[in-house]
MITIRO-110853 format. One record per residue (C-alpha): residue in three letters; x, y, z. Coordinates in pm, whole numbers, plus 50000, padded with zeros to 5 digits. Last residue first. Example, Ala and Ser with C-alpha at 12.3 -4.5 7.8 and 13.67 -1.06 7.14 Angstrom:
<recs>
Ser513674989450714;Ala512304955050780;
</recs>
This chain:
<recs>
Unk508865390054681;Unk510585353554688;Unk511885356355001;Unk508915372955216;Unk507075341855085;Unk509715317255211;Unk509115334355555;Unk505635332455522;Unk505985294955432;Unk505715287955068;Unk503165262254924;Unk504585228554842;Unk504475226154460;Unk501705196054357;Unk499105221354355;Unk495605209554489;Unk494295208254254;Unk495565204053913;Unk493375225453647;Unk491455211153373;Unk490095185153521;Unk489875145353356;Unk488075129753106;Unk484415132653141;Unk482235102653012;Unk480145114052690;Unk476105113252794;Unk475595149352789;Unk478695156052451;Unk475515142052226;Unk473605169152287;Unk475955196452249;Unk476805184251917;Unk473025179151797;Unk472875219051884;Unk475645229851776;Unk475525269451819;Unk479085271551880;Unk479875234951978;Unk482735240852215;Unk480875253352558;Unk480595288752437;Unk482035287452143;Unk480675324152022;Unk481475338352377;Unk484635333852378;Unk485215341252051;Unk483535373352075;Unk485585378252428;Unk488915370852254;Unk487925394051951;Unk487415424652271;Unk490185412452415;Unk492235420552110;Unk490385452151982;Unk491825470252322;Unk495085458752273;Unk495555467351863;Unk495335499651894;Unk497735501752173;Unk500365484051922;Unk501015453852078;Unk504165437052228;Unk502925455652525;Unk500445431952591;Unk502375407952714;Unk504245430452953;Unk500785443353092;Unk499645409053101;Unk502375399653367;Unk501585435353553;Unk498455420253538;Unk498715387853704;Unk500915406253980;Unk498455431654095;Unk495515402454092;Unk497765379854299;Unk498045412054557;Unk494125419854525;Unk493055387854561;Unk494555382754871;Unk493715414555029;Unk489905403854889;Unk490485367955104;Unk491705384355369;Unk488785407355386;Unk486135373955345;Unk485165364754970;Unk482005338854890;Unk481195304354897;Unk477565294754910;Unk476525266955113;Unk473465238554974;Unk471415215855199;Unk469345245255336;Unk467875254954994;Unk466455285954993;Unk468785316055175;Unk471845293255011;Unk473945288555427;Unk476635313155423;Unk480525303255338;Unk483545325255424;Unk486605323655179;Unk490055335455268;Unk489795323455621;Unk492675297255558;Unk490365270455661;Unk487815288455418;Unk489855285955156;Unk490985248455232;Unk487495241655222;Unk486425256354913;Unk489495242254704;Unk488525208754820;Unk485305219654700;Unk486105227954360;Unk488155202054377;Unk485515174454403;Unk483285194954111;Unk485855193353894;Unk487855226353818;Unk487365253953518;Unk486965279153788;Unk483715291253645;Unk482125253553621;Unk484005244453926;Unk482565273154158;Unk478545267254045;Unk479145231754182;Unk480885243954490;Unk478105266654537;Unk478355307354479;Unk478035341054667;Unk477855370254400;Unk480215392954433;Unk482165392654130;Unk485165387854332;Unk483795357854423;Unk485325342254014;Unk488665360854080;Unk488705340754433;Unk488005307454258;Unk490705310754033;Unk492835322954286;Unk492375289154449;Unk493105267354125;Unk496155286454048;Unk497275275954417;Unk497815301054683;Unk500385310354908;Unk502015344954787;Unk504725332454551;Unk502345301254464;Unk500085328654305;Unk502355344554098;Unk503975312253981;Unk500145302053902;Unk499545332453691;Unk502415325253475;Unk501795290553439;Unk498235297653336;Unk499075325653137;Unk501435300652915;Unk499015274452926;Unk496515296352779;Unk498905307652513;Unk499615277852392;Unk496335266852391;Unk495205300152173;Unk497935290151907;Unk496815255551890;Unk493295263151837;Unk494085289251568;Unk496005265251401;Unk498965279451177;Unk501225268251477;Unk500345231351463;Unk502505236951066;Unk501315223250822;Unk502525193950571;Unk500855186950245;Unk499675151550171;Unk501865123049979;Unk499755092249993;Unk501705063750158;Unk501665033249906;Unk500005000050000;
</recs>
């Protein structure tokens, strides 16, 4: 049987590829930060998400923290162990707590938040600032256009129900060992 000759590409020329790349790139970035001041990527995930200030569930936490449900509420609990995160009984279901931001959990925020953008800041300044503003606007449109991957696939989105899951998209918790506050003052 002979090979059929087919053009080669490069993964680069993907749009998918290039996006993934640069996810995992943020991600890493964004979880150094975080480690640095105590916290896993998976736990300022879920702080960025309270900061909107709506109290949330676990569930409600891993779908917008891109974690399992089970982390999500490992993540919960070691939050509010750490007094980061407070939880409050859902005002109409009784079986069901809602995460959401204590002080030290907004001071928290706020210093991982400082260094996540000064990080984006230097990405972005590759860019003319034309170009910046238009860029996360086209990231939000596609965003929003995919929405869970089938972008406006109906049948697609269907059939994905009953597929098993395969794994989380973050790791939690963090395999590093998180610094001790003198380590911290170290590596600041």
């Amino acid at each position: 049987m002979t090979k059929r000759e087919r053009p080669t590409t490069l993964a680069t020329d993907e749009l998918y590829y290039t996006l993934n790349r640069l996810s995992r790139s943020m991600n890493r970035a964004v979880d150094d930060i975080a480690w640095r001041h105590g916290i896993t990527l998976a736990e300022f995930n879920v702080l960025l998400v309270l900061a909107e200030g709506v109290p949330l569930s676990s569930a409600q936490l891993a779908r917008r923290a891109f974690v399992t449900p089970q982390s999500s509420h490992q993540v919960v609990s070691g939050l509010v162990t750490r007094e980061l995160v407070a939880t409050v009984q859902h005002p109409t279901d009784g079986r069901v707590k809602l995460a959401c931001l204590t002080d030290a959990g907004w001071d928290m925020l706020d210093v991982v938040r400082d260094g996540m953008r000064a990080m984006q800041n230097r990405a972005l300044a590759v860019l003319p600032d034309a170009e910046r503003e238009h860029l996360r606007e086209a990231l939000a449109a596609l965003a929003e256009t995919l929405l869970g991957g089938w972008f406006g696939d109906n049948e697609a989105a269907a059939a994905a129900v009953g597929r098993p899951a395969r794994g989380t998209l973050a790791r939690t918790p963090d395999a590093r060992p998180i610094p001790s506050p003198i380590d911290r003052k170290n590596l600041t």
